[in-house]
N, C-alpha and C positions, 0 to 999 in steps of 0.2 A: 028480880033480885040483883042487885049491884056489888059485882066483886070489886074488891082494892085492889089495885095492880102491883102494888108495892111487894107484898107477901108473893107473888108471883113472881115476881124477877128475881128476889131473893133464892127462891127454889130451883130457878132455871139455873142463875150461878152458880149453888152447890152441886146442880148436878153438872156441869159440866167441868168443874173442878174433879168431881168422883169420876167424871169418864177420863179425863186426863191425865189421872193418879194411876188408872189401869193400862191406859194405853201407852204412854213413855213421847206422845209426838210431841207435846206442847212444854215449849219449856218454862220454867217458871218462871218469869219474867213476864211472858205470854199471860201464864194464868193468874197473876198480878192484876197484869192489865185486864183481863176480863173481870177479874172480881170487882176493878174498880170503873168495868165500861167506860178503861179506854186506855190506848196504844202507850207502855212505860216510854218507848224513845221519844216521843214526841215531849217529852217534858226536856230533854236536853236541849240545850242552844249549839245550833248546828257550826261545827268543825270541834269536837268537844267531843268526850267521853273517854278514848286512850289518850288522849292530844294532850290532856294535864299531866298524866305519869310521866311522859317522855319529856314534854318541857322541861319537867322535875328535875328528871335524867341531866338533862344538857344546863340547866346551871349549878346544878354540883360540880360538872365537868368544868364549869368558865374558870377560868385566872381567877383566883382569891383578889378582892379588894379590902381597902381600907376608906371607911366614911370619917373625914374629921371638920370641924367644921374650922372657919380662920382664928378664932382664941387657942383650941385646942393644936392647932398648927404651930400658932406663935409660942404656945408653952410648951412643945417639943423642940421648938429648936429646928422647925420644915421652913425652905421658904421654897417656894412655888415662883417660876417664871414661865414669859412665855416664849419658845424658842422663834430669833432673829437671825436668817445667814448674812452672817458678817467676819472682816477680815480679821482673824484669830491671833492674827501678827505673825514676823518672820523668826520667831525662835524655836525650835525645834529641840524636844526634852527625851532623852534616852537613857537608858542605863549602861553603866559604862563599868570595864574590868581593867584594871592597870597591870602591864607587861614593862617584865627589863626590856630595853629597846638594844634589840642585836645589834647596831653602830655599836655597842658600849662592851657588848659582851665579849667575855672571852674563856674558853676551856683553856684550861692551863694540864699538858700530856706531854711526855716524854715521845722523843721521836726515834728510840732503841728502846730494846727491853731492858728492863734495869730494876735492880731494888732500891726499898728507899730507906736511905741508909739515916736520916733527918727529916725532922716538920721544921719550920721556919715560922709558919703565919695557920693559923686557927681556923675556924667555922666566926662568922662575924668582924672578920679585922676589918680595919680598912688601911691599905697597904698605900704606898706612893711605889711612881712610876721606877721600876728598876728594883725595888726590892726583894730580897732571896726569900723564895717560897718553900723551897724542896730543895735538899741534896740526895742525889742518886747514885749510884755505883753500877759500872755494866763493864762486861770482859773486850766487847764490843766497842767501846768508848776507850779502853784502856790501847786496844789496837792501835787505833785511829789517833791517839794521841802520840803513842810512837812512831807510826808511820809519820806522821806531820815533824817530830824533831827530828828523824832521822833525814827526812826528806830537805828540810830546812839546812842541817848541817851540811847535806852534801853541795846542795846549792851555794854555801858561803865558802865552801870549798873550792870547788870548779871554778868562781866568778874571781876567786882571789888570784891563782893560777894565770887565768887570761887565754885570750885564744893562742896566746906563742907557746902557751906549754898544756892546753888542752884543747884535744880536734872541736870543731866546732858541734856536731853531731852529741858529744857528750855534755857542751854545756844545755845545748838543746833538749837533752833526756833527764836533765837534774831541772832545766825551768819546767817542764813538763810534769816531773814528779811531785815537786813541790807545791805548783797548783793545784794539781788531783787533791794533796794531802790536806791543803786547807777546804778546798771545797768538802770530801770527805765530812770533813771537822764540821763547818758550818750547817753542814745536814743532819748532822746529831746534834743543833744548836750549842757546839760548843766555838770557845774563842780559835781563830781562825792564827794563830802562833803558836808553836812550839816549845814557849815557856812556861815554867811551870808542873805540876807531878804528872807520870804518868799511870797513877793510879786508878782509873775509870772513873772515880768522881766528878759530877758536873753538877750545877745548882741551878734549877728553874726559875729564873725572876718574872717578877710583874712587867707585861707589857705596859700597861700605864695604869694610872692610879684607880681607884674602886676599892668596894668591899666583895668579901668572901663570902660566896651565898652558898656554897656547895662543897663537900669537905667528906671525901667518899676512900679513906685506904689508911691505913695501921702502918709503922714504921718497920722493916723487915718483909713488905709486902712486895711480892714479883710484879712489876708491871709492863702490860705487853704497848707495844706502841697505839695510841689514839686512844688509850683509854685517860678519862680525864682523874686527873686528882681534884681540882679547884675547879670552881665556876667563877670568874672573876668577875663583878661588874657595876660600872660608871654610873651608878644613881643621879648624876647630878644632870642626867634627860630622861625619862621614860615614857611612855607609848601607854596608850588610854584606846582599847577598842571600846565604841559606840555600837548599839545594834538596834539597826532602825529597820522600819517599814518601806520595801524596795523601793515602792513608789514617791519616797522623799528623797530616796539618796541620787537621783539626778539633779538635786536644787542644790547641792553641795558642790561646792569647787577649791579642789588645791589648792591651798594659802589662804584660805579664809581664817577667819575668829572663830573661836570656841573659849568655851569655860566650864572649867571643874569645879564642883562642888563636890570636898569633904571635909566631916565631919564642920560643918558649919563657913566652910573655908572656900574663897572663890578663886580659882586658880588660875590664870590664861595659860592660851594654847594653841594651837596652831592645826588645822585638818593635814594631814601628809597625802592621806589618798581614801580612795570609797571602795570597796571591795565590788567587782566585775561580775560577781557570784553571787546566787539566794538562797539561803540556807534552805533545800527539799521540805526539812522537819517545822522550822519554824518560820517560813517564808521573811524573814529576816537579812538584810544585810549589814556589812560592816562597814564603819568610817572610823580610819585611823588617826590619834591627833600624837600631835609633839608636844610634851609640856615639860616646860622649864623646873623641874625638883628641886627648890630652894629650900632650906631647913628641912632636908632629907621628911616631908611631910607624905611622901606618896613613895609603897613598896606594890613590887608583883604580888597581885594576888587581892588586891582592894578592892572593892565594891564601890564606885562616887558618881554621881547624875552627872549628866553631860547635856549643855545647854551649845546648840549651834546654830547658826546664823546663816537664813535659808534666802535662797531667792528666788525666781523662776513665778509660778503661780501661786505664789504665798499667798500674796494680795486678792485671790478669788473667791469672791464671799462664801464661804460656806456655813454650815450648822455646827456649834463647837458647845461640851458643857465643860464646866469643869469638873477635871476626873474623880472627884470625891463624890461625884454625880451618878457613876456607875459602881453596879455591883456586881457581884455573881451571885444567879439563882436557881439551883437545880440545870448548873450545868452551863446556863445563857448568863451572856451578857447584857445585864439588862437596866434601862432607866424606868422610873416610876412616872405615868402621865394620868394626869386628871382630867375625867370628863366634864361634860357641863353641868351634871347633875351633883358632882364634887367626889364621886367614887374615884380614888386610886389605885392603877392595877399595874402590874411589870409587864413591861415591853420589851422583847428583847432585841437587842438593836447589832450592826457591824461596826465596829470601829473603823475609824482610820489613825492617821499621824496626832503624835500626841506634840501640841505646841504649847509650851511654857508647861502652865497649869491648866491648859482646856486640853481636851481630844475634841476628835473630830469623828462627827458621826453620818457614814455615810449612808446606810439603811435603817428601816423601822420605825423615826417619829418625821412630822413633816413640819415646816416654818410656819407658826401661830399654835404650834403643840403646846400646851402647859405642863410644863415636868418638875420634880421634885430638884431642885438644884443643892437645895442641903438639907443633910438630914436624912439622907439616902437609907442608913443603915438603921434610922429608929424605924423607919417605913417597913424595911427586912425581918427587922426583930418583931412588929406588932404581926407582919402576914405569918410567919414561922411558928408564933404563938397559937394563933389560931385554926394554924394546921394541925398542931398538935394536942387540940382539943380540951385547950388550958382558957378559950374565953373568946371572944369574939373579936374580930377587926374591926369593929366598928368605935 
């Protein structure tokens, strides 16, 4: 009698599935495999099985890209180049804050205590040289104005006399007293003569001409010496700090060209000097310019770019995009570069000196890089989009 062997093997698997179900050794995977006579891993292709999840893992993790192809590039408004180190030129582009320039200024303070018995000139005049600011009154000043005539008269006295009917000794002690009395006099700024009241009243003038930027005390107000009433000053120069990147302000030198731009306007200028020092916080230095304030167009306190004319290793080729090229992303500075497969992804790069319209980029892409050179910001808006799980970068 000829047994099938089929029904046989079938029986043998069910039983050793039932031994396996009793005993816990075989895991099921195992009893897979024997049901189907033969080993489950071997159906994988080797370096595989966890290797897919974790792939999985590390490109969720990559830098989000954007797929666009070159019409869809052209119709945002992207253009794409590919970076060349080359000489960026010698203009160097900073931001700049306009200061009165201390040659010009001047605190306008009594040099005794005094009240102020008068105002003369406002908050905003603009005064000429010599003109009365302030009338004061001080007990002080009322002294010193009588010692000064008294000291004056004795001296017109004595000198009229002569030495045949005054010892010499006493003309001696009346020239004496009378210079005290003017010097006195001129130390309280006032006129260095004896004519005139001797009421303590004395009037503050303008040292030279300017406007009134500072207008700080009430009439009837005590003022002790050094404290200022007015801030007076000469608008027609003021001071332009630049704040640059340390490593440019050695290509600056004293009496060079500069140029202000505000509000659409190009100003010339003059470097005065480079600051010696690097700001701890913002590694930053200063370069101070002189500029000529025609049509009173630049006040302290303005915000205008500053274009300066550099030299040293200007001419050293380097990698430069222009700065509408970079953005911030999550913190980095970063440019967009495209692969070869046309994926673009942010890079986040170091800066260096921003010249004209380009910076200069010293870390992160390399020359023959393809980066986003406009358009930087639709690039930003599509990765942002798609972070935030409104539609895809592609």
């Amino acid at each position: 009698m000829t047994l099938n062997p089929i029904p046989l093997l079938a029986q043998a698997a069910a039983l050793a599935l039932l031994l396996t179900a009793c005993s816990g050794e075989v895991t099921a995977p195992e009893a897979r495999a024997a049901a189907h006579g033969k080993d489950e891993h071997a159906e994988e292709p080797h370096g595989q099985g966890a290797a897919p999840e974790a792939g999985h893992a590390d490109a969720e993790e990559a830098a989000p890209t954007v797929t666009m192809d070159d019409d869809a590039l052209k119709a945002a408004g992207i253009r794409i180049a590919v970076l060349v180190a080359t000489s960026p030129g010698e203009q160097l582009r900073a931001p700049g804050e306009v200061l009165d320039s201390a040659y010009g200024t001047t605190l306008i303070t009594p040099r005794v205590a005094a009240l102020v018995v008068r105002r003369h000139a406002r908050l905003g005049d603009e005064v000429r040289a010599g003109a009365p600011l302030a009338t004061l009154a001080s007990v002080d000043v009322s002294d010193a104005q009588a010692e000064l005539r008294i000291a004056e008269q004795e001296w017109r006295r004595v000198s009229a006399l002569g030495r045949e009917a005054v010892a010499g000794r006493r003309i001696s002690e009346a020239r004496i007293a009378v210079d005290r009395a003017r010097a006195k006099a001129r130390a309280y700024g006032l006129p260095d003569t004896g004519h005139g009241s001797v009421d303590g009243r004395f009037t503050l003038p303008a040292p030279h001409a300017g406007r009134i930027t500072e207008d700080d005390f009430v009439v009837g107000e005590r003022i002790e010496p050094g404290r200022a009433l007015y801030r007076l000053v000469d608008e027609s120069v003021v001071w332009v700090d630049a704040r640059l990147p340390s490593g440019t302000v050695p290509r600056l030198t004293a009496g060079s060209a500069a140029t202000i731009v505000a509000d659409g306007r190009r100003i010339p200028g003059t470097v005065l000097r480079a600051a010696h020092r690097t700001s701890e916080a913002t590694r930053n230095a200063v370069v101070r310019i002189e500029v000529a304030n025609e049509d009173d167009r630049l006040h302290g306190g303005d915000f205008v770019d500053v274009y300066l004319g550099a030299g040293g290793d200007a001419a050293t080729p380097r990698l430069a995009v222009p700065s509408t090229a970079l953005v911030q992303l999550q913190g980095d500075t970063v440019l967009f570069r495209r692969d070869a497969h046309g994926a673009i992804a942010p890079v986040p790069v170091r800066t260096g000196a921003v010249i004209g319209e380009q910076t200069v980029v010293e870390e992160g892409v390399n020359a023959g890089d393809a980066v986003v050179v406009e358009g930087a910001f639709a690039i930003k808006a599509r990765l942002l989009k798609a972070q935030l799980g409104e539609g895809h970068a592609h």
